[in-house]
N, CA and C atoms of all chains as a GROMACS GRO file, in nm:
protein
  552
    1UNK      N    1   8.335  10.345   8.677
    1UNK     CA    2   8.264  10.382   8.800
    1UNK      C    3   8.313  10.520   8.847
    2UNK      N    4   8.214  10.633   8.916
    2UNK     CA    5   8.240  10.711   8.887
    2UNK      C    6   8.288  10.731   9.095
    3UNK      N    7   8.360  10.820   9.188
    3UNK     CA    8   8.358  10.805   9.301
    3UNK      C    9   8.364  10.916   9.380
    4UNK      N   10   8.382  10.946   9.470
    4UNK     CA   11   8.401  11.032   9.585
    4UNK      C   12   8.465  11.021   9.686
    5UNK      N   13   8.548  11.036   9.713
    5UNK     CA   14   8.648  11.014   9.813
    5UNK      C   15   8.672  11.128   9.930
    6UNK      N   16   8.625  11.082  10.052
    6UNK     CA   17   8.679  11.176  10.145
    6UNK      C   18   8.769  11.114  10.288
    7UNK      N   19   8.880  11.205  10.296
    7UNK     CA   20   8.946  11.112  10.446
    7UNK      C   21   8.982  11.258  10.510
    8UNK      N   22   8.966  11.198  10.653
    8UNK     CA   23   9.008  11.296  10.790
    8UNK      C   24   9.073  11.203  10.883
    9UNK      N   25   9.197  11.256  10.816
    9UNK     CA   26   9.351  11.198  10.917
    9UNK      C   27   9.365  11.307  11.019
   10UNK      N   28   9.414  11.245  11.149
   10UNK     CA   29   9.421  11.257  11.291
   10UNK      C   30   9.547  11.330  11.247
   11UNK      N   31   9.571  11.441  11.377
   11UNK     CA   32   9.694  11.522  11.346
   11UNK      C   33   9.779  11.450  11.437
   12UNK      N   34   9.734  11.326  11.505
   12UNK     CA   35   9.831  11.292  11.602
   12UNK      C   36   9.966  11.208  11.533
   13UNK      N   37   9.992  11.175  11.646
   13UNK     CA   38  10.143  11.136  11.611
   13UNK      C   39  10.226  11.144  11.435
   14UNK      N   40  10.211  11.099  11.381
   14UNK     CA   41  10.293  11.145  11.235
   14UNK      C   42  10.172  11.195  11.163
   15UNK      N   43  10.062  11.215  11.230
   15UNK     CA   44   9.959  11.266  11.133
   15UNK      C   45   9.967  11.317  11.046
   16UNK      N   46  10.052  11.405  11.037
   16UNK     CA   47  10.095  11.527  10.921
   16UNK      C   48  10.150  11.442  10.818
   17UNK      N   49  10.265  11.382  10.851
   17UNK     CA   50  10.300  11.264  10.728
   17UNK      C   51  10.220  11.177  10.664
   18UNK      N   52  10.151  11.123  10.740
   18UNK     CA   53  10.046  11.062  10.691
   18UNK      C   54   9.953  11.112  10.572
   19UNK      N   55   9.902  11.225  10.626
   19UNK     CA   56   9.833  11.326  10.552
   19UNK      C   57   9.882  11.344  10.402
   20UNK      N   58  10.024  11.405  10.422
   20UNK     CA   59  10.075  11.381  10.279
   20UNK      C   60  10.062  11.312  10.167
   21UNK      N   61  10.131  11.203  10.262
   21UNK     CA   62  10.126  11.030  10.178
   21UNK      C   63   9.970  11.011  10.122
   22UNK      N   64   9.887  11.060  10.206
   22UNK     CA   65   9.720  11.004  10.183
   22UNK      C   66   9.702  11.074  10.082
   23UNK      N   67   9.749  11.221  10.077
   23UNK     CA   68   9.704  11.326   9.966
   23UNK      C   69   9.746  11.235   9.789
   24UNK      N   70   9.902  11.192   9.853
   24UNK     CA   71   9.976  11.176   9.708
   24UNK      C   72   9.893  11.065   9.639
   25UNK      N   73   9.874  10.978   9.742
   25UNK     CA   74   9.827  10.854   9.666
   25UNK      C   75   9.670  10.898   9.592
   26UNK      N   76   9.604  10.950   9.659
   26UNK     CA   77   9.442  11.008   9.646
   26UNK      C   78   9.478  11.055   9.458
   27UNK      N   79   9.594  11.150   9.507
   27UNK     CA   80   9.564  11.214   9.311
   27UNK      C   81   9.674  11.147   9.244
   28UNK      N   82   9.720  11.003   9.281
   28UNK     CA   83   9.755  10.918   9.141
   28UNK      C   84   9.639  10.875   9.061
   29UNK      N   85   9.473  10.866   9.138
   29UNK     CA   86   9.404  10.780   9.075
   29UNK      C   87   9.286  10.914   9.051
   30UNK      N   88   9.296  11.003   9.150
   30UNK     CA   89   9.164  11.066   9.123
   30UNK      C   90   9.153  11.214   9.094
   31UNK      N   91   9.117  11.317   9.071
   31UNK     CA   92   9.088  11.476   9.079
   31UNK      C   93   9.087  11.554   9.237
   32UNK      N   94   9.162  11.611   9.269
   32UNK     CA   95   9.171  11.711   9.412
   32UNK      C   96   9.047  11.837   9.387
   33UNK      N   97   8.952  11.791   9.468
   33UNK     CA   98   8.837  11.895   9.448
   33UNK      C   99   8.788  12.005   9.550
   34UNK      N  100   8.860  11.930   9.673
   34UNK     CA  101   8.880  12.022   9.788
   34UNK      C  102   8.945  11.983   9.929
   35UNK      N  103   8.961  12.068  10.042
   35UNK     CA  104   9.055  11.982  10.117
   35UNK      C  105   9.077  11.843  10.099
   36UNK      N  106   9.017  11.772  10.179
   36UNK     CA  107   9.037  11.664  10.170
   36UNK      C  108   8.957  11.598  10.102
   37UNK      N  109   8.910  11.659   9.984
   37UNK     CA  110   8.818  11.556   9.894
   37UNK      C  111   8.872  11.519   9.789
   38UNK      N  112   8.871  11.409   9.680
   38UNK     CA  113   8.891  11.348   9.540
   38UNK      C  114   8.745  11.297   9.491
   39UNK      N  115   8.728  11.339   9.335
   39UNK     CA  116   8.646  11.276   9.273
   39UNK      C  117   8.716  11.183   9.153
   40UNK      N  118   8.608  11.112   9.089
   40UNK     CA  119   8.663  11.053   8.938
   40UNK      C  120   8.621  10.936   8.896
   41UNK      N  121   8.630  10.872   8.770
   41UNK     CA  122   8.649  10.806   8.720
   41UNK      C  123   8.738  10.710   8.766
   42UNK      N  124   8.689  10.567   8.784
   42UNK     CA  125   8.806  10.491   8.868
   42UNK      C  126   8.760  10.332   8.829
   43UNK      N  127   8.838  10.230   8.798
   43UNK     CA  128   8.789  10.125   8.784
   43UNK      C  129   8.814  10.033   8.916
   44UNK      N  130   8.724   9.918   8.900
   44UNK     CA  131   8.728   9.852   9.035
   44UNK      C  132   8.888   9.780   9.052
   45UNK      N  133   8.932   9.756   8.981
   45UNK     CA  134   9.102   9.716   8.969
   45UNK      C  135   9.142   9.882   9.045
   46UNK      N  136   9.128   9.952   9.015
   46UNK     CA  137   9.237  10.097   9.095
   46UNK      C  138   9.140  10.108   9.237
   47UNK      N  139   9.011  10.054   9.220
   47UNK     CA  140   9.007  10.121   9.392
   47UNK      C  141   9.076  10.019   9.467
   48UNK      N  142   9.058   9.845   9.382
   48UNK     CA  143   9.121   9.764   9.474
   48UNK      C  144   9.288   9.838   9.535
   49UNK      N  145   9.359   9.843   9.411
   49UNK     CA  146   9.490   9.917   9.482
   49UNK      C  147   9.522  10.009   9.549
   50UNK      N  148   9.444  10.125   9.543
   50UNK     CA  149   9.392  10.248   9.571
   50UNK      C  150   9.357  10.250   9.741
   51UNK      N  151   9.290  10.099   9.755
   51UNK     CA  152   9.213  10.069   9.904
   51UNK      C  153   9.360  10.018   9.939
   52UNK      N  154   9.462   9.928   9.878
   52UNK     CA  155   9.539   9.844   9.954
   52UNK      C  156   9.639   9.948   9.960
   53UNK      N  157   9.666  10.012   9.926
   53UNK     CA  158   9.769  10.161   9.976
   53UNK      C  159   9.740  10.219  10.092
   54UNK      N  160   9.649  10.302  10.052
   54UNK     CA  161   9.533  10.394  10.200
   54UNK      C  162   9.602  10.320  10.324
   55UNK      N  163   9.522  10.173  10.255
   55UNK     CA  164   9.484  10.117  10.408
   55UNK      C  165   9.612  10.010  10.475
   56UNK      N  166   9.781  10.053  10.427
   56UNK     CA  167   9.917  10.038  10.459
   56UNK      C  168   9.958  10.152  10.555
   57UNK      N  169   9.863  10.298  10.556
   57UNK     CA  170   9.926  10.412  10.589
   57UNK      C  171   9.817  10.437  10.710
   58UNK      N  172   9.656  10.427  10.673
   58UNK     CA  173   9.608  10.496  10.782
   58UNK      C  174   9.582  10.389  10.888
   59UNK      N  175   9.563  10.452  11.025
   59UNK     CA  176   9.566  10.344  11.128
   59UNK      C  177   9.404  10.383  11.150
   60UNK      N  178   9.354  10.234  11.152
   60UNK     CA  179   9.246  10.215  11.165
   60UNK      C  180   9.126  10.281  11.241
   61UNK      N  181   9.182  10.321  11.399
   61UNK     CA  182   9.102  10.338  11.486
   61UNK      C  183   9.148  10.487  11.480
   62UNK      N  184   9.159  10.569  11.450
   62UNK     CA  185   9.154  10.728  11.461
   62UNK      C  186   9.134  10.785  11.291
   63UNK      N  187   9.222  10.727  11.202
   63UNK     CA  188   9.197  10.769  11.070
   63UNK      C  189   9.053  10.725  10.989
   64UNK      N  190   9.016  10.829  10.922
   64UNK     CA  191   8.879  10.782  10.840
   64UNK      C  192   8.883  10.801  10.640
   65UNK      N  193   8.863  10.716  10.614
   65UNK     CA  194   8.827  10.742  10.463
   65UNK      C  195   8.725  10.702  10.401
   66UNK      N  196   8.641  10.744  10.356
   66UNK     CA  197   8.460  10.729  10.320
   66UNK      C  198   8.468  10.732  10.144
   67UNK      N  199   8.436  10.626  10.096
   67UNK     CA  200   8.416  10.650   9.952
   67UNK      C  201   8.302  10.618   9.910
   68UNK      N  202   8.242  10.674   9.807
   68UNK     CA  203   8.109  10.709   9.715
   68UNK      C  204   8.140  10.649   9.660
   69UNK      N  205   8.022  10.565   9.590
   69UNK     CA  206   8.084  10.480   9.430
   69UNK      C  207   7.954  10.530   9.372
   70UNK      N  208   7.936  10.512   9.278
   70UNK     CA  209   7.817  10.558   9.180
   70UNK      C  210   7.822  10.476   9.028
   71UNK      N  211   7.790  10.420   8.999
   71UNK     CA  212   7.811  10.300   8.884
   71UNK      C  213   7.829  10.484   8.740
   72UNK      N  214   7.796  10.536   8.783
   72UNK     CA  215   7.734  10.631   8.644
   72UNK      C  216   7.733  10.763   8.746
   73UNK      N  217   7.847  10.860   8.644
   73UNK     CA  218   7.842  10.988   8.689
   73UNK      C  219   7.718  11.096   8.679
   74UNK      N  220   7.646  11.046   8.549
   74UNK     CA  221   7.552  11.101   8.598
   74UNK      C  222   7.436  11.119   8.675
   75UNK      N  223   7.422  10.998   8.780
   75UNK     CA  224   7.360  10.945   8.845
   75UNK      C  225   7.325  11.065   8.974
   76UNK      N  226   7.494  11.108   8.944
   76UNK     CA  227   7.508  11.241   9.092
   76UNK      C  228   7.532  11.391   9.050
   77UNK      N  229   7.450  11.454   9.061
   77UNK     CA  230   7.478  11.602   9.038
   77UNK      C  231   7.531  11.643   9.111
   78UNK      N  232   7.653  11.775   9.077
   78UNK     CA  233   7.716  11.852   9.198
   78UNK      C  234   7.698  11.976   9.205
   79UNK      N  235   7.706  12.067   9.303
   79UNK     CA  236   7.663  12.196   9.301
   79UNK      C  237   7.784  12.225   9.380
   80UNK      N  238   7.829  12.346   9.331
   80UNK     CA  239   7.927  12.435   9.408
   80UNK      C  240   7.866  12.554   9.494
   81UNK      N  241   7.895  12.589   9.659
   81UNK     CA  242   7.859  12.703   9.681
   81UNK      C  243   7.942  12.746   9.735
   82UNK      N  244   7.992  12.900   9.656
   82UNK     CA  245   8.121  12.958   9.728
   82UNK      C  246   8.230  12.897   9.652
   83UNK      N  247   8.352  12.894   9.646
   83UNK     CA  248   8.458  12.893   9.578
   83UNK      C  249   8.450  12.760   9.528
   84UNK      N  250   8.488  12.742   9.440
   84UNK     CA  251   8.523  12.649   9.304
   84UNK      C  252   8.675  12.648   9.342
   85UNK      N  253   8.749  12.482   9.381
   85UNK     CA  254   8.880  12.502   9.315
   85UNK      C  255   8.930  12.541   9.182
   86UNK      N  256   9.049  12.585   9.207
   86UNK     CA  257   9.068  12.615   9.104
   86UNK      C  258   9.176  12.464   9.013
   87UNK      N  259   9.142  12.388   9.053
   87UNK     CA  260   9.180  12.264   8.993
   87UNK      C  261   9.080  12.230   8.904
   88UNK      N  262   8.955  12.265   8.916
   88UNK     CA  263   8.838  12.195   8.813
   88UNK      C  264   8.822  12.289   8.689
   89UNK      N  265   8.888  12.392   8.671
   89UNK     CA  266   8.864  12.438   8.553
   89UNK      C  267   8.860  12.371   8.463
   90UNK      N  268   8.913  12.254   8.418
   90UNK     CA  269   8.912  12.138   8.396
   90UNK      C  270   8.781  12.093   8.329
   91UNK      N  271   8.684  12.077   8.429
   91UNK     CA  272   8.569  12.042   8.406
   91UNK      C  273   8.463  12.083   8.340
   92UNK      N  274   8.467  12.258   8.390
   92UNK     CA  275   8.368  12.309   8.333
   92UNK      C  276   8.428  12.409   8.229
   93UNK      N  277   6.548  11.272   9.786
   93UNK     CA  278   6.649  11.273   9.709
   93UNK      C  279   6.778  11.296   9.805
   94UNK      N  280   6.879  11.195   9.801
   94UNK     CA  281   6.997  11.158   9.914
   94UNK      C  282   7.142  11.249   9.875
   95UNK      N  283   7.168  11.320   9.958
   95UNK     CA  284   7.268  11.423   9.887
   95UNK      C  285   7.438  11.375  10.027
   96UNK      N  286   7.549  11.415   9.981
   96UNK     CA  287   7.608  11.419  10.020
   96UNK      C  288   7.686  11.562  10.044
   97UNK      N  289   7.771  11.650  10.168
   97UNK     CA  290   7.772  11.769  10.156
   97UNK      C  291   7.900  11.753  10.228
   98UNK      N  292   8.032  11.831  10.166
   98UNK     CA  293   8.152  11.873  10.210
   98UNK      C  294   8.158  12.009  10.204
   99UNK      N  295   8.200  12.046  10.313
   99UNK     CA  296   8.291  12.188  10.316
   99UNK      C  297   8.373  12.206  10.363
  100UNK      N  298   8.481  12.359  10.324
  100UNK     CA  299   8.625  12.331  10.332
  100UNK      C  300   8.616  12.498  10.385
  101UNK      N  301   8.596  12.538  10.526
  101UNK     CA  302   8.621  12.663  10.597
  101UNK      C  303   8.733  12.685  10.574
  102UNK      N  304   8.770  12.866  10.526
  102UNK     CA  305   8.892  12.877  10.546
  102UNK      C  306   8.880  12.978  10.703
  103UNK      N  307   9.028  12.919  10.817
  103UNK     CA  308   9.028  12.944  10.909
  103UNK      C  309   9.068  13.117  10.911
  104UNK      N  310   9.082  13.148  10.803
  104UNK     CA  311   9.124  13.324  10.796
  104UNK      C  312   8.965  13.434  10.843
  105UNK      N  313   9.065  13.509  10.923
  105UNK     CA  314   8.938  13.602  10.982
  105UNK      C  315   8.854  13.507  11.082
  106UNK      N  316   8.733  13.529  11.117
  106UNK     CA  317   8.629  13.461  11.191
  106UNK      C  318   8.573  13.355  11.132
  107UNK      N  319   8.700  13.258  11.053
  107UNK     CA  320   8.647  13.166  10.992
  107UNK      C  321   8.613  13.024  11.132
  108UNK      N  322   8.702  13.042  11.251
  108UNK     CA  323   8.658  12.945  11.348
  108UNK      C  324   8.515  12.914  11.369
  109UNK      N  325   8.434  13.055  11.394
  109UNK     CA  326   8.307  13.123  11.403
  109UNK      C  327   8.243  13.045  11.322
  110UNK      N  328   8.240  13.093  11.160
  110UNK     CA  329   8.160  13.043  11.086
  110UNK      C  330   8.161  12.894  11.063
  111UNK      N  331   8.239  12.836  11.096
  111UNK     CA  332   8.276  12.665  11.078
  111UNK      C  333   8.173  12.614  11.164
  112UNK      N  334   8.199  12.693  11.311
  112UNK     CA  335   8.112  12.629  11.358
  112UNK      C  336   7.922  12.636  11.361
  113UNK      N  337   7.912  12.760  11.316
  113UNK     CA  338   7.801  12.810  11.248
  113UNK      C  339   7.688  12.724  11.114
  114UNK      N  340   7.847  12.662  11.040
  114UNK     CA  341   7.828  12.598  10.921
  114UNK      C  342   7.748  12.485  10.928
  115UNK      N  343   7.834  12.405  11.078
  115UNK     CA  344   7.863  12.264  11.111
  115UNK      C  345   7.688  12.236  11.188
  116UNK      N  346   7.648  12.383  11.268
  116UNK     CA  347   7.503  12.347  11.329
  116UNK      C  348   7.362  12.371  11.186
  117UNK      N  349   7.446  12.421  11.125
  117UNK     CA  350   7.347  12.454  10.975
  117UNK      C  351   7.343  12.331  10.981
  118UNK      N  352   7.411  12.208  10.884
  118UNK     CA  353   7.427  12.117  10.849
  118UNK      C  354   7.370  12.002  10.908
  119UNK      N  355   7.398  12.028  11.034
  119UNK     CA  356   7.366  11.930  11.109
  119UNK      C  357   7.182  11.930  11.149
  120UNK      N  358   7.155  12.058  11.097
  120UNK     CA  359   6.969  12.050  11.163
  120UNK      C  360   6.922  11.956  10.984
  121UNK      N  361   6.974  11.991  10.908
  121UNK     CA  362   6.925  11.896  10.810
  121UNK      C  363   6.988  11.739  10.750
  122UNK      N  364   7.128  11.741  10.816
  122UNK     CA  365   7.210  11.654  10.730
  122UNK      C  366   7.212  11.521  10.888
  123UNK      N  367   7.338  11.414  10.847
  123UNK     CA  368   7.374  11.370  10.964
  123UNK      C  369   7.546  11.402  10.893
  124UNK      N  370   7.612  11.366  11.029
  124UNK     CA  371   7.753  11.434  11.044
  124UNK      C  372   7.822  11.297  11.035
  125UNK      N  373   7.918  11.280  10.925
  125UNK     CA  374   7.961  11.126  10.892
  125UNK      C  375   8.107  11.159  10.916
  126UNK      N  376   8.184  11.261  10.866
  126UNK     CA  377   8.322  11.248  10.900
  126UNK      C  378   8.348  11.409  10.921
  127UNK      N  379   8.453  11.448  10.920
  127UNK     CA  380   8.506  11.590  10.965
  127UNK      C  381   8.398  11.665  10.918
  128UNK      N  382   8.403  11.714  10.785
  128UNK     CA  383   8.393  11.830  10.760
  128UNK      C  384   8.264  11.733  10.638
  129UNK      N  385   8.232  11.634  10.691
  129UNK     CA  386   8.103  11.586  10.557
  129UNK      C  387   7.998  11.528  10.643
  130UNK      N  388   7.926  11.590  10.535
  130UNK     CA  389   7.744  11.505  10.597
  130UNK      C  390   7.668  11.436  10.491
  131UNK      N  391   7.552  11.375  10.552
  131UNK     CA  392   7.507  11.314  10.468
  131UNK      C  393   7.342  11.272  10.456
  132UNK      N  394   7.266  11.222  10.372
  132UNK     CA  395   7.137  11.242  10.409
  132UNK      C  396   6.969  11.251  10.279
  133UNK      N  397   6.871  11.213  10.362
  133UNK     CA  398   6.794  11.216  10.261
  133UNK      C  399   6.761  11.384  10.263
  134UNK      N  400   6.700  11.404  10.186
  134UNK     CA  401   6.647  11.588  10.203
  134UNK      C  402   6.607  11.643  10.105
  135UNK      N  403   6.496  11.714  10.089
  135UNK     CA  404   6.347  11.724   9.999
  135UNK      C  405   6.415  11.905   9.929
  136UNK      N  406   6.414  11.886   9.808
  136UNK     CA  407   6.433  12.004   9.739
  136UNK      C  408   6.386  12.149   9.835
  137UNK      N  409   6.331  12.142   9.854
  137UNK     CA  410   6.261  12.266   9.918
  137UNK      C  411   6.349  12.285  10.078
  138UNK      N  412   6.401  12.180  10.109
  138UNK     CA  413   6.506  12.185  10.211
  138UNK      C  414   6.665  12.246  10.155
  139UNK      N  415   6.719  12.167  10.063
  139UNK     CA  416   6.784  12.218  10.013
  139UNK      C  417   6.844  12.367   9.982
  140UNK      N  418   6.723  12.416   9.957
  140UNK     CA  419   6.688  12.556   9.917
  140UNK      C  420   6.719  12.684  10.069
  141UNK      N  421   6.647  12.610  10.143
  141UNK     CA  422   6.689  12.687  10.280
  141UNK      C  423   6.787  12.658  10.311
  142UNK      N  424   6.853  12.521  10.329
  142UNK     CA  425   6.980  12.502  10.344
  142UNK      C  426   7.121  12.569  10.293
  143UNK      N  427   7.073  12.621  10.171
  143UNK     CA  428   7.168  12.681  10.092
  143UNK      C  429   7.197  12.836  10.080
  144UNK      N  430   7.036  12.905  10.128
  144UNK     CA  431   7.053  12.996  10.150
  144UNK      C  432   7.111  13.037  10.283
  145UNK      N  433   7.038  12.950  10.400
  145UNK     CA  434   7.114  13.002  10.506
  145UNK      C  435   7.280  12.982  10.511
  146UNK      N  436   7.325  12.882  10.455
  146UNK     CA  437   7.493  12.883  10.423
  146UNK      C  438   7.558  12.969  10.349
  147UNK      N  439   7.474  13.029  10.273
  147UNK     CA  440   7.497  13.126  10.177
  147UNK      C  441   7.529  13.297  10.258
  148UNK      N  442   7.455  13.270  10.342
  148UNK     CA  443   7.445  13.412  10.412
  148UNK      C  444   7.621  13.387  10.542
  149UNK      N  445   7.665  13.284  10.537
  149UNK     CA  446   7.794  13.292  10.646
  149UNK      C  447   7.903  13.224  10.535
  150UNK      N  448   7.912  13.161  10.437
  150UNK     CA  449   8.031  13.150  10.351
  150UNK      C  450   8.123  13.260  10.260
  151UNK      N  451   8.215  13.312  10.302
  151UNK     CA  452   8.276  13.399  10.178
  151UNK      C  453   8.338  13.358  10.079
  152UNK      N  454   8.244  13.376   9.989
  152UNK     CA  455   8.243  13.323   9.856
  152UNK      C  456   8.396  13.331   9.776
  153UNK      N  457   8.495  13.423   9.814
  153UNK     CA  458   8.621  13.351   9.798
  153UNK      C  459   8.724  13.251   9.852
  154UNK      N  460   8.706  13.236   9.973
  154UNK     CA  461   8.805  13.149  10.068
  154UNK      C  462   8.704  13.006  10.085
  155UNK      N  463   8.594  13.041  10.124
  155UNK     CA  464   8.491  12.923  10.158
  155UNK      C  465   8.453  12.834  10.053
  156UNK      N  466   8.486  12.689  10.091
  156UNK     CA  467   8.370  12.633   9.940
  156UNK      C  468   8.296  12.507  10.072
  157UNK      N  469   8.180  12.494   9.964
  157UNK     CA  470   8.055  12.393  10.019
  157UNK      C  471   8.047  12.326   9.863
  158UNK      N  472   8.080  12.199   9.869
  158UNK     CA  473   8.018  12.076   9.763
  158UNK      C  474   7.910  12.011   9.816
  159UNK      N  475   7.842  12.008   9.751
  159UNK     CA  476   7.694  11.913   9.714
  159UNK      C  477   7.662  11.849   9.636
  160UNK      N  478   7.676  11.702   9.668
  160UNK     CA  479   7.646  11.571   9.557
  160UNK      C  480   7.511  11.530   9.564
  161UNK      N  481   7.450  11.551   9.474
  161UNK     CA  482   7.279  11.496   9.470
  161UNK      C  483   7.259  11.392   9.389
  162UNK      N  484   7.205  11.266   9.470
  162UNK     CA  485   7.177  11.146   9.397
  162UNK      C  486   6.996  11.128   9.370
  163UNK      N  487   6.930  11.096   9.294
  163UNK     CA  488   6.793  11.125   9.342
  163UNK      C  489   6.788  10.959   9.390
  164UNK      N  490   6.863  10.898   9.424
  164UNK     CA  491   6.824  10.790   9.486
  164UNK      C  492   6.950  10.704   9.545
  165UNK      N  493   6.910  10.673   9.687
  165UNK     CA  494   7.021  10.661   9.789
  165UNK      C  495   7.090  10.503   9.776
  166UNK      N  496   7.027  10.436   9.663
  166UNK     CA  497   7.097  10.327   9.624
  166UNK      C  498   7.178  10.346   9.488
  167UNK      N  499   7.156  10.462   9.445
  167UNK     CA  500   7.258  10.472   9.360
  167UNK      C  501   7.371  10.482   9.359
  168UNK      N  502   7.390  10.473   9.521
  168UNK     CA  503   7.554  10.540   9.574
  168UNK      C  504   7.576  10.434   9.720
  169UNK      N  505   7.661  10.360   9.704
  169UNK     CA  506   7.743  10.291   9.729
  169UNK      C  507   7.858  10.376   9.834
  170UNK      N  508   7.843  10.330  10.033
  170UNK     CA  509   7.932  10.381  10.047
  170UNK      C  510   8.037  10.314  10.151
  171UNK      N  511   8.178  10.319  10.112
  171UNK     CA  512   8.288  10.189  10.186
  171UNK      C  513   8.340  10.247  10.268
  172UNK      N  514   8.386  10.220  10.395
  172UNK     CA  515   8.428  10.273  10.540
  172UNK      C  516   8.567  10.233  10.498
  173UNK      N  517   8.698  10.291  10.536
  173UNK     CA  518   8.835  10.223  10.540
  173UNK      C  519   8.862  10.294  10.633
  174UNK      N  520   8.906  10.266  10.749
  174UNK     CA  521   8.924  10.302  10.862
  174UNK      C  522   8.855  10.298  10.943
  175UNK      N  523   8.880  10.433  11.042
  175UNK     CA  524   8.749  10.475  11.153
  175UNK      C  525   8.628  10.505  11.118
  176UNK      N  526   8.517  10.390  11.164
  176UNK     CA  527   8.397  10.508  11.126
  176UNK      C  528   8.294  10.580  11.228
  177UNK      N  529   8.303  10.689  11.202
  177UNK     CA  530   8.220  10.766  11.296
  177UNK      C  531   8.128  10.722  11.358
  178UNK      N  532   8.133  10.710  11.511
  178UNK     CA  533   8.033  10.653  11.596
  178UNK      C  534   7.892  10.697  11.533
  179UNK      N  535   7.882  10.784  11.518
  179UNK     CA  536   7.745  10.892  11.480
  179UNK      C  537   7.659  10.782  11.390
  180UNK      N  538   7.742  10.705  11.326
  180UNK     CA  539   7.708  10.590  11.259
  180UNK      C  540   7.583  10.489  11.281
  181UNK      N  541   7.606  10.490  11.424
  181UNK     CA  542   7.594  10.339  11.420
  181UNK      C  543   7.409  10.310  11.401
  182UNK      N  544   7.369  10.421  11.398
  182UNK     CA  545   7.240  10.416  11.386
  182UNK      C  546   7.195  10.387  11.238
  183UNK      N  547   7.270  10.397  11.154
  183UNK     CA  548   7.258  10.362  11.023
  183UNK      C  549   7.295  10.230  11.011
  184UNK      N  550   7.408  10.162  11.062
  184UNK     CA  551   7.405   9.983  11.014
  184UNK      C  552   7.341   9.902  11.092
   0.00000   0.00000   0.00000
């Protein structure tokens, strides 16, 4: 399954730590494609763990994390406008 | 055809400006789901203006805009973990 991952952690109280922690865990399982985004390849066993991590760190009512699933990557085309990380060289 | 749209302003120079510039672009075609992402059905020929007018306030080195195009809005699957944006609620 192919996914999309986006979260917008609150700068409040340990926000910043938080943030971190959210970043590290995000690229054990997935690709850093921009601020706060991850794409990838992911099976339903890693989002289960993937979800039960996240959701140890972010607090519910101010933190957000939105994920895409897509059975088939090619299902979703992507277009870049304006800078390309430079993490995806990778890709193309 | 249901697209999903992140961007990642960089705050250097009059990037405050253009963020917010970005954010009313976005918002006359998209709906506004979390920070810096939107989301939405929207007809090629929208797209097209959409991209140009973003095109004319992004600097194409510091700025990036991702665009995920599904041509169909059940192909994509999407899971809340956390907060979800009031802006929402008109969708569940």
């Amino acid at each position: 399954m192919y996914v999309v991952l986006v979260y917008d952690i609150s700068g409040l109280g340990n926000g910043q730590k938080i943030l971190g922690k959210v970043f590290k865990i995000c690229k054990k399982y997935l690709t850093h494609i921009q601020n706060s985004v991850f794409e990838g390849e992911i099976t339903e066993g890693q989002i289960v763990k993937l979800k039960s991590e996240l959701n140890k760190l972010i607090r519910k009512n101010i933190d957000s994390v939105i994920i895409f699933k897509s059975r088939n990557e090619k299902w979703l085309d992507k277009e870049f406008w304006g800078k390309k990380d430079d993490a995806l060289s990778n890709f193309f």
